[in-house]
LUMVO-502766 format. One record per residue (C-alpha): x, y, z; residue number from 1; residue in three letters. Coordinates in nm, 4 decimals, always signed. Layout:
<pts>
+----------+----------+----------+------+------+
!       px !       py !       pz ! resi ! resn !
+----------+----------+----------+------+------+
!        X !        Y !        Z !  NUM !  ALA !
...
+----------+----------+----------+------+------+
</pts>
This chain:
<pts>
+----------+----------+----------+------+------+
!       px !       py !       pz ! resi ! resn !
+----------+----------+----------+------+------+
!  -0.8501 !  -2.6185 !  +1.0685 !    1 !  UNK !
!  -1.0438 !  -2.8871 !  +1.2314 !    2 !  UNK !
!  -0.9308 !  -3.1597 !  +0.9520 !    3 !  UNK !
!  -0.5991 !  -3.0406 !  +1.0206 !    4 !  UNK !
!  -0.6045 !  -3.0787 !  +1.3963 !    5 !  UNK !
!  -0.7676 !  -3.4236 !  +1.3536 !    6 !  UNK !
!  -0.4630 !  -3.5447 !  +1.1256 !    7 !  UNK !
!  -0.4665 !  -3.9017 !  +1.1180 !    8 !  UNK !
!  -0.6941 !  -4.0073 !  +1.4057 !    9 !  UNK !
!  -0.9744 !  -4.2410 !  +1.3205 !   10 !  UNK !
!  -1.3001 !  -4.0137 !  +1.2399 !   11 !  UNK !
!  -1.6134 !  -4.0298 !  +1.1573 !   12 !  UNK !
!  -1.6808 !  -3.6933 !  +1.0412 !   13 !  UNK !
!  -1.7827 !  -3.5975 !  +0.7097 !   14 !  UNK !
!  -1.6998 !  -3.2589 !  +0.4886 !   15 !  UNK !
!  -2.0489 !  -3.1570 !  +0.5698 !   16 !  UNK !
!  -1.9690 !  -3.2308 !  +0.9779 !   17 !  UNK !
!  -1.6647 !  -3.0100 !  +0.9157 !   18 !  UNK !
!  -1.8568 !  -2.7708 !  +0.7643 !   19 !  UNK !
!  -2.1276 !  -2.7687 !  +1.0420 !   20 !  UNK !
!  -1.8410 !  -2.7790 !  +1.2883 !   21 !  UNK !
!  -1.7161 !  -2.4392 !  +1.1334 !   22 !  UNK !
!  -2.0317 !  -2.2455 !  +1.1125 !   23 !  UNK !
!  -2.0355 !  -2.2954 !  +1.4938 !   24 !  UNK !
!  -1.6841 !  -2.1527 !  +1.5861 !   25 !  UNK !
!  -1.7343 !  -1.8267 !  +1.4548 !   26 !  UNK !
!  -1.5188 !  -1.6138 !  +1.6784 !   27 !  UNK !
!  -1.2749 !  -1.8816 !  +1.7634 !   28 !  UNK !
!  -0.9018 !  -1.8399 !  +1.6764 !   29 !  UNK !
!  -0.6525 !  -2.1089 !  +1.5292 !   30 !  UNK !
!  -0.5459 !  -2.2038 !  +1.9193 !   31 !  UNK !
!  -0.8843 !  -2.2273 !  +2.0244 !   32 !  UNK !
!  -0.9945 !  -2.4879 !  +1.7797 !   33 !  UNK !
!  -0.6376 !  -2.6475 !  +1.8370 !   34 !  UNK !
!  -0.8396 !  -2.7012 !  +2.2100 !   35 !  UNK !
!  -1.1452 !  -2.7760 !  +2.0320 !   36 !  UNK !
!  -0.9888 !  -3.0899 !  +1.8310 !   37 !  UNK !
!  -0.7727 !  -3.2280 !  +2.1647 !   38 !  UNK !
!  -1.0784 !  -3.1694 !  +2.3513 !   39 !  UNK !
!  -1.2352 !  -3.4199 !  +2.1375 !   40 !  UNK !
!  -1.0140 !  -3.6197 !  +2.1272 !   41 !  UNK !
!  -1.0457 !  -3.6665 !  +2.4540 !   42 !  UNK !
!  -1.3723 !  -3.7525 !  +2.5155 !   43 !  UNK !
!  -1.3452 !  -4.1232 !  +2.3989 !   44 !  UNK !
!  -1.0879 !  -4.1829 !  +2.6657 !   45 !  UNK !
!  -1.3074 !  -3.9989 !  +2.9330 !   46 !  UNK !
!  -1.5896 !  -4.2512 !  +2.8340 !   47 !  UNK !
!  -1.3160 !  -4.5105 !  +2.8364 !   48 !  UNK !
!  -1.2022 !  -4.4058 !  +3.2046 !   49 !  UNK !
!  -1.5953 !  -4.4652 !  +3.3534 !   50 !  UNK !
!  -1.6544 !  -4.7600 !  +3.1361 !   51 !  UNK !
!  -1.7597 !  -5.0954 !  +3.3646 !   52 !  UNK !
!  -1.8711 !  -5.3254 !  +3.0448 !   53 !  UNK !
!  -1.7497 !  -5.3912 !  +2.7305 !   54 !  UNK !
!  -1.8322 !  -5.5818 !  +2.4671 !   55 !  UNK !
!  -1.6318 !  -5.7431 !  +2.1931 !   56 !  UNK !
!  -1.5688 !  -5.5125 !  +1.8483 !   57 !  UNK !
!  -1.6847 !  -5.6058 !  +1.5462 !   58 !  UNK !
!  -1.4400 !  -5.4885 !  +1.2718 !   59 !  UNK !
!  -1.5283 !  -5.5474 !  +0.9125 !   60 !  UNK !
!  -1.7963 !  -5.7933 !  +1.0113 !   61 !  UNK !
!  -1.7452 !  -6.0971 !  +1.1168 !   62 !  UNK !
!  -1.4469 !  -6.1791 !  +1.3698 !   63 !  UNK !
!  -1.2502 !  -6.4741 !  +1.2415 !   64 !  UNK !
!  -1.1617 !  -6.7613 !  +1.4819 !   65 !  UNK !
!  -0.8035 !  -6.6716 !  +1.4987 !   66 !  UNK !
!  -0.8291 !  -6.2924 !  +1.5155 !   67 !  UNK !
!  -0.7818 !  -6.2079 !  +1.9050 !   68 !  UNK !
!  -1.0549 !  -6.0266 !  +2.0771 !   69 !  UNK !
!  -1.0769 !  -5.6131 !  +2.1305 !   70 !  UNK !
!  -1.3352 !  -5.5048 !  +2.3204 !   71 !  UNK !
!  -1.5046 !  -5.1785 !  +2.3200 !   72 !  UNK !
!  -1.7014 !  -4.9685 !  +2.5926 !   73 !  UNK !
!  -2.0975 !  -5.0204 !  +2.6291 !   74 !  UNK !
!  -2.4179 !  -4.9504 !  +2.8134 !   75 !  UNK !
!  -2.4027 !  -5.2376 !  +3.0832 !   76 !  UNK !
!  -2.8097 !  -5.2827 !  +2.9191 !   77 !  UNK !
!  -2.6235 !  -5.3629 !  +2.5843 !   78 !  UNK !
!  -2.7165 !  -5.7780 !  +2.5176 !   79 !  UNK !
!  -2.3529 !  -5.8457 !  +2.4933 !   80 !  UNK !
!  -2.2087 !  -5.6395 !  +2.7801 !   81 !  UNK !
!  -1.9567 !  -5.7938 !  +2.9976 !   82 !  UNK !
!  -1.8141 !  -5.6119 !  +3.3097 !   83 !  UNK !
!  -1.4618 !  -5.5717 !  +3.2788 !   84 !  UNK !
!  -1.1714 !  -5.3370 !  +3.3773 !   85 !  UNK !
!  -1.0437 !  -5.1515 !  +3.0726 !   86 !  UNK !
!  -0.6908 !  -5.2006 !  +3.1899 !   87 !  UNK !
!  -0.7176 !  -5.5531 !  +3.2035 !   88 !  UNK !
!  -0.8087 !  -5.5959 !  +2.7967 !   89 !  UNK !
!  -0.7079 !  -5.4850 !  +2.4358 !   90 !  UNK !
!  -0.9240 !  -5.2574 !  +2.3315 !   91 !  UNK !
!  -1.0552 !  -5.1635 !  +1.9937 !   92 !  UNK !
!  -0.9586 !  -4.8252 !  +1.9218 !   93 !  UNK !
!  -1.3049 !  -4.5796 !  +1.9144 !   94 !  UNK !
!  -1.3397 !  -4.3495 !  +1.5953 !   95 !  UNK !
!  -1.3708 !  -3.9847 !  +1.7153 !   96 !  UNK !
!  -1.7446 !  -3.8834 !  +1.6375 !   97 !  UNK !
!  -1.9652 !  -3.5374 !  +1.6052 !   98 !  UNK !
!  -2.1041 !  -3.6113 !  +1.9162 !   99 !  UNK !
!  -1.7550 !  -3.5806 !  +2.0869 !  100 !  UNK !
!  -1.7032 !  -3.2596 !  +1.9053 !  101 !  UNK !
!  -2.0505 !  -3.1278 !  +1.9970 !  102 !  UNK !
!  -1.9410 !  -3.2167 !  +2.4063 !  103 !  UNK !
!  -1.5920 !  -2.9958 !  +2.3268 !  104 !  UNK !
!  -1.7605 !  -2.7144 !  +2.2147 !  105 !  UNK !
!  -1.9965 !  -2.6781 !  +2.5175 !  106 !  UNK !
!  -1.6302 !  -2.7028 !  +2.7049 !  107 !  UNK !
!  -1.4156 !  -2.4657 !  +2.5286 !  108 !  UNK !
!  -1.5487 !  -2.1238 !  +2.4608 !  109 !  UNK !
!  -1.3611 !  -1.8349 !  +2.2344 !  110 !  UNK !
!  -1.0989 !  -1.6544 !  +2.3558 !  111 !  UNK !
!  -1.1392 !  -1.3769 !  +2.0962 !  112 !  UNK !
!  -1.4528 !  -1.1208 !  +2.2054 !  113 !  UNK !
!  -1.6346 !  -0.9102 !  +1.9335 !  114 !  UNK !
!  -1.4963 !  -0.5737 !  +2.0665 !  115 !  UNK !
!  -1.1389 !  -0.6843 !  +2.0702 !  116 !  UNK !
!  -1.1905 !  -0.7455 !  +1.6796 !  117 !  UNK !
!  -1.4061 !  -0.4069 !  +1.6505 !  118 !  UNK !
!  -1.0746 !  -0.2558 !  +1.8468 !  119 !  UNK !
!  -0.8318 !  -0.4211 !  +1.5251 !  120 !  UNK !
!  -1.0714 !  -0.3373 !  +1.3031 !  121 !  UNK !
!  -1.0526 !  +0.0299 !  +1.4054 !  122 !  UNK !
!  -0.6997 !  +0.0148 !  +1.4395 !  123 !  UNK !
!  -0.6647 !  -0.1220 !  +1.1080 !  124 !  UNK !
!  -0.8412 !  +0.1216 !  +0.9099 !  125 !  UNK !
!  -0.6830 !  +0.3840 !  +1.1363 !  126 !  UNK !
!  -0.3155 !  +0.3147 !  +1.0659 !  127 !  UNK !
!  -0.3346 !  +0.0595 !  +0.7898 !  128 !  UNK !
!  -0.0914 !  -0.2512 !  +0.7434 !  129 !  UNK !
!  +0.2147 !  +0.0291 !  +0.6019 !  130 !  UNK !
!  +0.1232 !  +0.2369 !  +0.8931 !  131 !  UNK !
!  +0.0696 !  +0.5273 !  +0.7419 !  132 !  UNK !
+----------+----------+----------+------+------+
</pts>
């Protein structure tokens, strides 16, 4: 569900972050890791939003001369930190990380309880999927 959500969003997570991720959203419906993933998402632009330096991004090494600068947020104690306004630059576009997954979780909680799935459960063996 959560590689689903993600699609094709730049990621850093790994099958065993995925796994991790689903060991700790027991409980959680579809919908609510649907929240999960966008809340995630989210988070780089949040740090974005409160950013004051940047620095430039690095990608693949070494910048050419010709390749135009992106810059990407930073501690303003980072060596190469420059304060800037984020809406004044082109900005390198932040992989989504664990850590911004970890941060969703402690925001979105489940919506399904364990006595509302005792209650189906009940119901369930009661009357069956035929009804009967």
């Amino acid at each position: 569900m959560f590689e689903l959500h993600v699609g094709e969003t730049p990621c850093e997570l790994s099958s065993e972050h995925y796994q991790w991720l689903a060991e700790r959203t027991e409980g959680y419906s579809g919908a609510d890791i649907q929240i999960v993933v966008q809340d995630a998402l989210m988070q780089p632009i949040r740090k974005l939003i409160a950013a004051t330096h940047f620095k430039p991004a690095m990608t693949g090494g070494e910048m050419s001369p010709d390749e135009s600068v992106k810059w990407i947020f930073c501690s303003p104690e980072d060596p190469e930190a420059v304060e800037k306004s984020w809406t004044t630059e082109e900005l390198f576009e932040p992989k989504i990380t664990l850590v911004d997954f970890t941060a969703a979780l402690e925001n979105v909680r489940p919506s399904v309880i364990e006595e509302d799935l005792v209650k189906h459960q009940q119901w369930t063996k009661d009357f069956g999927s035929d009804g009967s």
